[in-house]
mmCIF file of the N, C-alpha and C atoms, coordinates in Angstrom:
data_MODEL
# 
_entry.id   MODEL 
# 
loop_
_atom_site.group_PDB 
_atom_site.id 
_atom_site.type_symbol 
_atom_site.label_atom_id 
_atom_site.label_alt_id 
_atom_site.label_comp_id 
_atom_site.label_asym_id 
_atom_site.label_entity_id 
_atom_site.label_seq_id 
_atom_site.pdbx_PDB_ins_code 
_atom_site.Cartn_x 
_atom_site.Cartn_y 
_atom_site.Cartn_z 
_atom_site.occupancy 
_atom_site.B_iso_or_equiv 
_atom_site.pdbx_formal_charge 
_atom_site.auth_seq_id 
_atom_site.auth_comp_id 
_atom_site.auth_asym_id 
_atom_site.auth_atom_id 
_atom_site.pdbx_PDB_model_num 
ATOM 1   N N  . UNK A 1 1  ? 0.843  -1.181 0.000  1.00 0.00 ? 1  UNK A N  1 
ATOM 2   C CA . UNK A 1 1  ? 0.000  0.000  0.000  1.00 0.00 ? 1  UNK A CA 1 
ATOM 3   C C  . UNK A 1 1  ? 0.893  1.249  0.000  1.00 0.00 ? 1  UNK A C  1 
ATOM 4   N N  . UNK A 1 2  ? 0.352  2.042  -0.692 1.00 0.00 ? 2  UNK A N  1 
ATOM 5   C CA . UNK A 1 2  ? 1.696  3.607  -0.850 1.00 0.00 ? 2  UNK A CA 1 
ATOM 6   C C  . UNK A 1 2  ? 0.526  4.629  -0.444 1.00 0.00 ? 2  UNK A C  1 
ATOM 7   N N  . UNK A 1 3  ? 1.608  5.025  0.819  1.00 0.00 ? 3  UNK A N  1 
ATOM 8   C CA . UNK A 1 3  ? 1.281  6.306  1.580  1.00 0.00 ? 3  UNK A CA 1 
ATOM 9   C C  . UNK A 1 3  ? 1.307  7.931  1.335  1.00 0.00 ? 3  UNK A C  1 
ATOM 10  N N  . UNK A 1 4  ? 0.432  8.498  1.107  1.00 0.00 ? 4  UNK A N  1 
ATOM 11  C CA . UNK A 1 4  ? 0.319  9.389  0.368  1.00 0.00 ? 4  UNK A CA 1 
ATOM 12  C C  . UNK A 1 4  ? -0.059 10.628 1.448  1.00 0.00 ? 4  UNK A C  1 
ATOM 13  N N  . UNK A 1 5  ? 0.510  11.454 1.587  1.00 0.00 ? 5  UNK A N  1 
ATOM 14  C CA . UNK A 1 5  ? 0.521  12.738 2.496  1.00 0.00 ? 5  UNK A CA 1 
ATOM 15  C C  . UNK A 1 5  ? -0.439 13.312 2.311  1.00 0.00 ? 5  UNK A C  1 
ATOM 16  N N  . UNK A 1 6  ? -1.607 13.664 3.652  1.00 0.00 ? 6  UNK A N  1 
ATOM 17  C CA . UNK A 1 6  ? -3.046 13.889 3.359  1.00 0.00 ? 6  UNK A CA 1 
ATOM 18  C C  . UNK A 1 6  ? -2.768 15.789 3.266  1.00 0.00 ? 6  UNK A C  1 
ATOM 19  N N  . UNK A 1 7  ? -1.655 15.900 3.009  1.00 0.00 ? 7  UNK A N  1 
ATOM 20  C CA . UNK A 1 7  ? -1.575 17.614 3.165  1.00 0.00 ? 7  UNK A CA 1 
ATOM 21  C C  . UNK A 1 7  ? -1.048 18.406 1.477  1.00 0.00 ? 7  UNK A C  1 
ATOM 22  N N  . UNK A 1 8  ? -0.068 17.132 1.303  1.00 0.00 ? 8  UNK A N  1 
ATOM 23  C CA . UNK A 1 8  ? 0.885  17.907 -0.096 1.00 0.00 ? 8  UNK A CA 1 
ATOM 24  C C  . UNK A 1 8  ? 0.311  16.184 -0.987 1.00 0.00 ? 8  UNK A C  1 
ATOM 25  N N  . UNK A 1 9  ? -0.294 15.458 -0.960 1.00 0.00 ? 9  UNK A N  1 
ATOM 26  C CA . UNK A 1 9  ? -0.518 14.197 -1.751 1.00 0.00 ? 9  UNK A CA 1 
ATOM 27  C C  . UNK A 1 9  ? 0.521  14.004 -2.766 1.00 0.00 ? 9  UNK A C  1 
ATOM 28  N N  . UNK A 1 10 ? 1.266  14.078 -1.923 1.00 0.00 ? 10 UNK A N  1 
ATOM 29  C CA . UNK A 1 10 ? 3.031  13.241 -2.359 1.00 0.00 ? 10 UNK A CA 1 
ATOM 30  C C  . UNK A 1 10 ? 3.352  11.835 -1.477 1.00 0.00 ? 10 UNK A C  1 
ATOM 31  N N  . UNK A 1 11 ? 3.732  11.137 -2.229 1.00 0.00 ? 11 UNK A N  1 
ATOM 32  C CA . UNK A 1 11 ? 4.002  9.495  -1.862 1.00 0.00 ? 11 UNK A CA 1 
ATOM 33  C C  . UNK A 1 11 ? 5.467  9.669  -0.119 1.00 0.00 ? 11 UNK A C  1 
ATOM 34  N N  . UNK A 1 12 ? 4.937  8.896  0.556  1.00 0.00 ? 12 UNK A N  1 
ATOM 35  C CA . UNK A 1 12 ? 5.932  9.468  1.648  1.00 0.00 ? 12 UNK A CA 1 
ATOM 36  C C  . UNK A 1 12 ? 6.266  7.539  2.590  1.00 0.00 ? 12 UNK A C  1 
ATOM 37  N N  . UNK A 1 13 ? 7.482  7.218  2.553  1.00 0.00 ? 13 UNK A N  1 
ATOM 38  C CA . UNK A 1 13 ? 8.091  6.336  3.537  1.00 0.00 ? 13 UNK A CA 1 
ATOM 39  C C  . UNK A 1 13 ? 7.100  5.332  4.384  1.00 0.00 ? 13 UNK A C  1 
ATOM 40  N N  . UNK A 1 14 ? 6.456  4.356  3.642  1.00 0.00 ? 14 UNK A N  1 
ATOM 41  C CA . UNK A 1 14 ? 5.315  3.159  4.277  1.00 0.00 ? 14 UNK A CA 1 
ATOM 42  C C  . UNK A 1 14 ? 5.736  3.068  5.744  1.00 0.00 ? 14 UNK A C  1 
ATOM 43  N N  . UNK A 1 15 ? 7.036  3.269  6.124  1.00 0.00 ? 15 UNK A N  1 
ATOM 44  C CA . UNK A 1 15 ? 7.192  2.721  7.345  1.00 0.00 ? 15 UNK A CA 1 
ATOM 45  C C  . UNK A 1 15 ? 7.025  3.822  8.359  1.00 0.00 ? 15 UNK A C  1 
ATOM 46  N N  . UNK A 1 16 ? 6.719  5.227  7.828  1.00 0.00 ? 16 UNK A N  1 
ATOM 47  C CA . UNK A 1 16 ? 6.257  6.418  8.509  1.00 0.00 ? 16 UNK A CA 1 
ATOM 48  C C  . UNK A 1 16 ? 4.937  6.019  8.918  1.00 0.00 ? 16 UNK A C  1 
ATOM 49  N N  . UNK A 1 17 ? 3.955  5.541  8.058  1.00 0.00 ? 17 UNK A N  1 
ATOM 50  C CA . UNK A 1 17 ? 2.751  5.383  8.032  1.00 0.00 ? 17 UNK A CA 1 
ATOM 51  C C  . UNK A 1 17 ? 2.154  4.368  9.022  1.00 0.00 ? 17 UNK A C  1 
ATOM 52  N N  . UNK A 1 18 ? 2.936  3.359  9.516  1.00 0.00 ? 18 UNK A N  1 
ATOM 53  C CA . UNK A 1 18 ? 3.385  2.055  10.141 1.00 0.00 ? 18 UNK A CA 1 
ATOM 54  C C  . UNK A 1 18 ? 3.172  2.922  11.752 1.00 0.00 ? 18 UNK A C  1 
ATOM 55  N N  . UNK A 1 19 ? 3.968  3.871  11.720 1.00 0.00 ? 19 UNK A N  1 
ATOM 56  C CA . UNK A 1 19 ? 4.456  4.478  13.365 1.00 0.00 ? 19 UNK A CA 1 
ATOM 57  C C  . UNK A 1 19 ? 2.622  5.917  13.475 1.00 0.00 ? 19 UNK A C  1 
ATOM 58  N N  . UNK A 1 20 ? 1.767  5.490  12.107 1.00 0.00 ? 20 UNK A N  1 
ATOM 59  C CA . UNK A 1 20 ? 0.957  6.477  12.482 1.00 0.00 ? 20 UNK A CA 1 
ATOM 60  C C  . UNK A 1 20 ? 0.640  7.865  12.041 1.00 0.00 ? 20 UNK A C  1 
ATOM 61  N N  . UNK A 1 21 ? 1.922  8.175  11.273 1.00 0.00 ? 21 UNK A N  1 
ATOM 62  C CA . UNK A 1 21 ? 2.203  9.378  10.506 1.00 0.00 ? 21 UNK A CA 1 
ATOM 63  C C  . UNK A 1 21 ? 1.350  9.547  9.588  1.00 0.00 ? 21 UNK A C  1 
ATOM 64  N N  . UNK A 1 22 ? 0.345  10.730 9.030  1.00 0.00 ? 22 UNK A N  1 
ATOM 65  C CA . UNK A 1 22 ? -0.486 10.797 8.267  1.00 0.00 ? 22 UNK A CA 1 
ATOM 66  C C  . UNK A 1 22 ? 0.209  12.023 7.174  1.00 0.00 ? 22 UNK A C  1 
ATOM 67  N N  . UNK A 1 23 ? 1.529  12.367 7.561  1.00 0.00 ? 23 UNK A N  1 
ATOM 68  C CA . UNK A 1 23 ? 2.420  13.732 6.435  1.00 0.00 ? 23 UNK A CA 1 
ATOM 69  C C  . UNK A 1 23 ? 3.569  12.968 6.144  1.00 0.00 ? 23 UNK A C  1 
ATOM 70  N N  . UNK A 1 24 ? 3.870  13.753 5.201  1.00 0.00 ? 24 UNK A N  1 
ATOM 71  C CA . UNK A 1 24 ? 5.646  13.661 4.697  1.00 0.00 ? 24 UNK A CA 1 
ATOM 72  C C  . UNK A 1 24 ? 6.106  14.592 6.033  1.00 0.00 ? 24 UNK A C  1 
ATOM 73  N N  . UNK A 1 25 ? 7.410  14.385 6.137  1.00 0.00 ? 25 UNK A N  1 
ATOM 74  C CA . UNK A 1 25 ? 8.018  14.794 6.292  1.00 0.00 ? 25 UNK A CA 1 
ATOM 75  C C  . UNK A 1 25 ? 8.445  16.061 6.230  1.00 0.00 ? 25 UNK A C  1 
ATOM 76  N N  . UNK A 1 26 ? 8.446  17.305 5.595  1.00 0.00 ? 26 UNK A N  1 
ATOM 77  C CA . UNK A 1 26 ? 8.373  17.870 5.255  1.00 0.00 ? 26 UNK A CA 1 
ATOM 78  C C  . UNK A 1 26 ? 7.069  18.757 5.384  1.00 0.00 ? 26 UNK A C  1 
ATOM 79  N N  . UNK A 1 27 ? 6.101  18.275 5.803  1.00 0.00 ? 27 UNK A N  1 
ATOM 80  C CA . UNK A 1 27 ? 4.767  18.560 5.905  1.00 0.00 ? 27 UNK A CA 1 
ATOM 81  C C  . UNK A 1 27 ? 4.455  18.555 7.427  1.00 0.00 ? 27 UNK A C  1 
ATOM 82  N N  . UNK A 1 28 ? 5.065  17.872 7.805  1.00 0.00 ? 28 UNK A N  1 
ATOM 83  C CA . UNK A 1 28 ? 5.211  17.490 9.464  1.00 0.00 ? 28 UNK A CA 1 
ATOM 84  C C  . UNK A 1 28 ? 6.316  18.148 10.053 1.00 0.00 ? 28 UNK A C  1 
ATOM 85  N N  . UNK A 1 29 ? 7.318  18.512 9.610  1.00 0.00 ? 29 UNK A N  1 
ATOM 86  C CA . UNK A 1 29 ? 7.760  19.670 9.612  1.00 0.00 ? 29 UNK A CA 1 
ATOM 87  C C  . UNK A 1 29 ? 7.623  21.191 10.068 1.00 0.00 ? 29 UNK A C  1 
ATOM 88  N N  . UNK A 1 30 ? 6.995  21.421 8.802  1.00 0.00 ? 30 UNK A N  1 
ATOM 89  C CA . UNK A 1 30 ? 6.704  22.638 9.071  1.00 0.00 ? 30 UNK A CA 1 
ATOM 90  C C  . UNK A 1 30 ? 5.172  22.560 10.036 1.00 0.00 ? 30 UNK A C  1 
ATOM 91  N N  . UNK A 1 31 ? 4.053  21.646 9.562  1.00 0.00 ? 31 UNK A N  1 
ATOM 92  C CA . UNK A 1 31 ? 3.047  21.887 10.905 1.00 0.00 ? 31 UNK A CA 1 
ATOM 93  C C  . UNK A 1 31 ? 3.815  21.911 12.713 1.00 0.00 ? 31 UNK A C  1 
ATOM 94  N N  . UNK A 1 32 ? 4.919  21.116 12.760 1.00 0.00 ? 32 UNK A N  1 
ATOM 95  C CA . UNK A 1 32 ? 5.717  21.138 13.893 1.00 0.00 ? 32 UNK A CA 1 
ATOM 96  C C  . UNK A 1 32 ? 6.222  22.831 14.382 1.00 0.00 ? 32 UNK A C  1 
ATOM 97  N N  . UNK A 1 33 ? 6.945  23.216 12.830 1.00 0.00 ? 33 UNK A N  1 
ATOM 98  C CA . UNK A 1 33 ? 6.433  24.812 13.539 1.00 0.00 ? 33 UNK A CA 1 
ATOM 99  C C  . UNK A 1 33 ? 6.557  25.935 13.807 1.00 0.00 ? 33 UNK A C  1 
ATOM 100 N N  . UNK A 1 34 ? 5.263  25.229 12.924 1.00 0.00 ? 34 UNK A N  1 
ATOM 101 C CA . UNK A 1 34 ? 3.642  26.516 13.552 1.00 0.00 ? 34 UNK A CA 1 
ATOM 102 C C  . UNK A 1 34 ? 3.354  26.118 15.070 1.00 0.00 ? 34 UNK A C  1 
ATOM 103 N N  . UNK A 1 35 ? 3.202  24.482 15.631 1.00 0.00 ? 35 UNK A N  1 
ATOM 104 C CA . UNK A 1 35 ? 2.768  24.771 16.629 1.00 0.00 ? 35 UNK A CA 1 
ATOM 105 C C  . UNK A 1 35 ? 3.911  24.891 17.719 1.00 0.00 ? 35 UNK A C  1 
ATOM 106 N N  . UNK A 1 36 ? 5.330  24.717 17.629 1.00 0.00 ? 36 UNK A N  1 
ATOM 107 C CA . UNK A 1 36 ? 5.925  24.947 18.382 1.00 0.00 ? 36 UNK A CA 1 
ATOM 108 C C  . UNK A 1 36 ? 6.292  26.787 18.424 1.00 0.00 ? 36 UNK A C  1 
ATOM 109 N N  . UNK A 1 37 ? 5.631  27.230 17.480 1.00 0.00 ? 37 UNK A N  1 
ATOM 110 C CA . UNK A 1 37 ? 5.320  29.007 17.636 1.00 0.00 ? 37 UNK A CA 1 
ATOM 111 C C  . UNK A 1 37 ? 4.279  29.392 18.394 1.00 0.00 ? 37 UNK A C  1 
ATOM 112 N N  . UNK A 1 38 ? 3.187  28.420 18.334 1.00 0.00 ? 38 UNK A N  1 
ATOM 113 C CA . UNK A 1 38 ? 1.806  28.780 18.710 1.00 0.00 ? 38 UNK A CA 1 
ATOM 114 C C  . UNK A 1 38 ? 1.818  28.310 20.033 1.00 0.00 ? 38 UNK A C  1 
ATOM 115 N N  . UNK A 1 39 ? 3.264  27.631 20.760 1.00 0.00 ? 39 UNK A N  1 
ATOM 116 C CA . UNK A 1 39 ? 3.201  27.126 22.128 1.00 0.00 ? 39 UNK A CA 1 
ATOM 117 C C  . UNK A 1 39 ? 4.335  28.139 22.860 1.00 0.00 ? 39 UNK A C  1 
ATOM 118 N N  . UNK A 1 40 ? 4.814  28.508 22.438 1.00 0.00 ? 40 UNK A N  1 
ATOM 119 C CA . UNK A 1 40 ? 6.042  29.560 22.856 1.00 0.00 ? 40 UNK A CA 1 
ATOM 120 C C  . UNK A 1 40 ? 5.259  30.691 23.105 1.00 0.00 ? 40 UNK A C  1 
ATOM 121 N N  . UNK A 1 41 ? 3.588  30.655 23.125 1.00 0.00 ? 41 UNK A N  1 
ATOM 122 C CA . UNK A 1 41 ? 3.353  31.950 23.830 1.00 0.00 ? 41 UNK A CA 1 
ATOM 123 C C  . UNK A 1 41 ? 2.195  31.699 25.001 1.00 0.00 ? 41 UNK A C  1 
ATOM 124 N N  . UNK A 1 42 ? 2.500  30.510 25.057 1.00 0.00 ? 42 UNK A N  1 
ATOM 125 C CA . UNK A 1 42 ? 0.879  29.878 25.934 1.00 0.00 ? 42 UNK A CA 1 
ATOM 126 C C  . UNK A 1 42 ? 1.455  29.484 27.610 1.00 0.00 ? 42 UNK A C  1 
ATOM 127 N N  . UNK A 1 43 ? 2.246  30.771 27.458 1.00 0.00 ? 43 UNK A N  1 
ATOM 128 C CA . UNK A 1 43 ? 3.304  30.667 29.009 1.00 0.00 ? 43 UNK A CA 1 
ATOM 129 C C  . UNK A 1 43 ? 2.887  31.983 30.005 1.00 0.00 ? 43 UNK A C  1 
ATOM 130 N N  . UNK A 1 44 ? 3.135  31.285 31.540 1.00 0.00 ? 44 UNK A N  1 
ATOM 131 C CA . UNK A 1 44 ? 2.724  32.834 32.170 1.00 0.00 ? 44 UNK A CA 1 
ATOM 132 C C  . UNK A 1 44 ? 2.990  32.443 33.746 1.00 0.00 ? 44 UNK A C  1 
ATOM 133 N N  . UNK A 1 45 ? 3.215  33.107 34.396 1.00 0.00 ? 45 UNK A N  1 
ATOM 134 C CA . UNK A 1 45 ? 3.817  33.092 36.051 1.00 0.00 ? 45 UNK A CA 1 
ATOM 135 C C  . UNK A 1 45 ? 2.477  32.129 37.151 1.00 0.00 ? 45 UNK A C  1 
ATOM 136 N N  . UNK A 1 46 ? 2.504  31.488 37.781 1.00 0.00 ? 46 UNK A N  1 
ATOM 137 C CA . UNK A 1 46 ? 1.927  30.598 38.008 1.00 0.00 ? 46 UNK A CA 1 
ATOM 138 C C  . UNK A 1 46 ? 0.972  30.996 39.368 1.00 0.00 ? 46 UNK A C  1 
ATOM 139 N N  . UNK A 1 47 ? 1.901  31.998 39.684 1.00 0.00 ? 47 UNK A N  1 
ATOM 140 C CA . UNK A 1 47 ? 1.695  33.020 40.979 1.00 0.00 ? 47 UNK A CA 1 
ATOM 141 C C  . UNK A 1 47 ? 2.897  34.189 41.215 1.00 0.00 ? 47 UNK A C  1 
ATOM 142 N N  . UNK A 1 48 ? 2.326  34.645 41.919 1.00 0.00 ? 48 UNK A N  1 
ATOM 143 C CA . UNK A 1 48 ? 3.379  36.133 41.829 1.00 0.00 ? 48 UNK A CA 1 
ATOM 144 C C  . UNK A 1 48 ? 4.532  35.620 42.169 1.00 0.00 ? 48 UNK A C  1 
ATOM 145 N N  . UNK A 1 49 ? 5.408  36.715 41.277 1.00 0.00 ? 49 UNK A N  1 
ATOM 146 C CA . UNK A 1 49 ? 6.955  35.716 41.328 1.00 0.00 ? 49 UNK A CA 1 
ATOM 147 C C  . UNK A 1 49 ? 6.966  34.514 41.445 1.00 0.00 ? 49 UNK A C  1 
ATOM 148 N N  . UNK A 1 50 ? 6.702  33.836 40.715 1.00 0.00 ? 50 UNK A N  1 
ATOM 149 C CA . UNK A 1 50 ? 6.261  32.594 40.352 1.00 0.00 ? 50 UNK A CA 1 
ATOM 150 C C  . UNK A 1 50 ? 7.137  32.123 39.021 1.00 0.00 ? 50 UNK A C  1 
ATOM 151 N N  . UNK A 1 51 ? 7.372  30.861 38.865 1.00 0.00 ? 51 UNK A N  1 
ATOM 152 C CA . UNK A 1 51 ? 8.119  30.311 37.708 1.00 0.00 ? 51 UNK A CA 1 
ATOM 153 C C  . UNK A 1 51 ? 6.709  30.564 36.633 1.00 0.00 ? 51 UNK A C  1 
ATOM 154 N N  . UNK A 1 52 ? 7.411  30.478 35.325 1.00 0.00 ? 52 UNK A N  1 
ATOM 155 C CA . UNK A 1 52 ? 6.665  30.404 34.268 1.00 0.00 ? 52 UNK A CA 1 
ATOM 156 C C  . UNK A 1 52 ? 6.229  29.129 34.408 1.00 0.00 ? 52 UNK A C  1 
ATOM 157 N N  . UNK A 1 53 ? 4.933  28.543 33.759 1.00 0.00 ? 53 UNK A N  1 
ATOM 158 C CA . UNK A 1 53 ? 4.616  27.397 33.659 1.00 0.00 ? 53 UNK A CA 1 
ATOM 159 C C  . UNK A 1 53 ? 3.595  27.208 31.926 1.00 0.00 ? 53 UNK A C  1 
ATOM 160 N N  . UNK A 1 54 ? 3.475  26.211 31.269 1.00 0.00 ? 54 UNK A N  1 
ATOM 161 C CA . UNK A 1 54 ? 2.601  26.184 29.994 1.00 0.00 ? 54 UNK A CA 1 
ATOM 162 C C  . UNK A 1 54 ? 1.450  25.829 30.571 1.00 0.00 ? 54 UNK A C  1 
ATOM 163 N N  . UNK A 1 55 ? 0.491  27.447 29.348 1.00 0.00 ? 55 UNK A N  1 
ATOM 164 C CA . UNK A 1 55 ? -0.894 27.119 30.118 1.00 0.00 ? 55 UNK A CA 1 
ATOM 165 C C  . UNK A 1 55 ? -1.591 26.587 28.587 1.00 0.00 ? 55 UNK A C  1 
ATOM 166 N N  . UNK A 1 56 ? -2.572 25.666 28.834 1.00 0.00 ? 56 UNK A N  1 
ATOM 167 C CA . UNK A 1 56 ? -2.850 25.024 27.468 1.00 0.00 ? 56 UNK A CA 1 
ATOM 168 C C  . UNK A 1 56 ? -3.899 25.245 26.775 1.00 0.00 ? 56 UNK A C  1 
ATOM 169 N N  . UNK A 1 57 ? -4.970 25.992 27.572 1.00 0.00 ? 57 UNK A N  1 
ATOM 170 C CA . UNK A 1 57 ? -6.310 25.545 27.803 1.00 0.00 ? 57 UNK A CA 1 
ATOM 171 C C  . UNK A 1 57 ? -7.042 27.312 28.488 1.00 0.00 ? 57 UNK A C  1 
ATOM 172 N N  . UNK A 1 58 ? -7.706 27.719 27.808 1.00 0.00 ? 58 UNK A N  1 
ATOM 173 C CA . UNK A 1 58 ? -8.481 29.011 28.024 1.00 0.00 ? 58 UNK A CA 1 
ATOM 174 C C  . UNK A 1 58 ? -8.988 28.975 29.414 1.00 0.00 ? 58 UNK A C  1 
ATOM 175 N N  . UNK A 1 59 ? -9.354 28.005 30.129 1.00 0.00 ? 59 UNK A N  1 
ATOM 176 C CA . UNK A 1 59 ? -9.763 27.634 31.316 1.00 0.00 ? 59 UNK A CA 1 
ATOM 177 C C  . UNK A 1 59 ? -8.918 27.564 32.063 1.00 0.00 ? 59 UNK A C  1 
ATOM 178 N N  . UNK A 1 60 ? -7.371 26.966 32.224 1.00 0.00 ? 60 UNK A N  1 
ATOM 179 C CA . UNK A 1 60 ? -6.049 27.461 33.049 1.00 0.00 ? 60 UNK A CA 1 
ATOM 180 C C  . UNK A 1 60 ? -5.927 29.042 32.692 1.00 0.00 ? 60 UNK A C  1 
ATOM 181 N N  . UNK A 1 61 ? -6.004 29.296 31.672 1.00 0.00 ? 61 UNK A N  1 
ATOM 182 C CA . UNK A 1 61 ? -5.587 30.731 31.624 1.00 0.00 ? 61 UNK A CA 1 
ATOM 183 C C  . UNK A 1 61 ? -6.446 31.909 32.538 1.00 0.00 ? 61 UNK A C  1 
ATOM 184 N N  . UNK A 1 62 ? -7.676 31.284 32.613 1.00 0.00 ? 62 UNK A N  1 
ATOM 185 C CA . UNK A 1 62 ? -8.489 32.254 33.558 1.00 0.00 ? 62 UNK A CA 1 
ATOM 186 C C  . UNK A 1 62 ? -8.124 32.142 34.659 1.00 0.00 ? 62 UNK A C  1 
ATOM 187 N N  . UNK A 1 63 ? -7.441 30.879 35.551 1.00 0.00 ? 63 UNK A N  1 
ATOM 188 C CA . UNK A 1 63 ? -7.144 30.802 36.696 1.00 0.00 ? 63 UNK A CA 1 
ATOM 189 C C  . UNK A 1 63 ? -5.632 31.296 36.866 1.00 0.00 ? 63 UNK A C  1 
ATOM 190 N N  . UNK A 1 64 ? -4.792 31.344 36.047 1.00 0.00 ? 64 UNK A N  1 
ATOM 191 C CA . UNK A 1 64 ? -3.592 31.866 36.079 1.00 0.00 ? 64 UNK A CA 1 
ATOM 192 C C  . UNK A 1 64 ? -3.259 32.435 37.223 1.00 0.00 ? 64 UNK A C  1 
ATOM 193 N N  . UNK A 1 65 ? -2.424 32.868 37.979 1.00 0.00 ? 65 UNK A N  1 
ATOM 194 C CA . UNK A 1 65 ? -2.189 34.097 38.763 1.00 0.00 ? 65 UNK A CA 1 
ATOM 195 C C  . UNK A 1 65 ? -3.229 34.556 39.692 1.00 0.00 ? 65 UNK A C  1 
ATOM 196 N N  . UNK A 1 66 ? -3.833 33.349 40.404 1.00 0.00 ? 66 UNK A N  1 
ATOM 197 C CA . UNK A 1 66 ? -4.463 33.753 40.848 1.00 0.00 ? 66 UNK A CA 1 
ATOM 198 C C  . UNK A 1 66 ? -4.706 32.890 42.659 1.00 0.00 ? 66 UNK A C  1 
# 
């Protein structure tokens, strides 16, 4: 069976597909990041003077700092 990248439908490594992978390489890639951009801002003090911690979820974020 030949695995075909549901993003760029270019033929991509059967044994990627095996571990679950639904992109090339290249496609997985760059979605990697966007979201490792889109997680580099989902940070914030946990309590005053407080370590930063990742908040994930609109619902931690309301409780933040608090």
């Amino acid at each position: 069976m030949v695995a075909i990248c549901v993003e760029c439908w270019e033929e991509y490594n059967p044994k990627r597909r095996e571990l679950g992978y639904r992109t090339c390489l290249e496609c997985g890639a760059a979605n990697a990041r966007l979201e490792k951009a889109r997680k580099a801002k989902c940070s914030a003090p946990a309590y005053n003077k407080g370590a930063y911690q990742y908040v994930g979820s609109v619902q931690a974020a309301r409780s933040v700092g608090r």
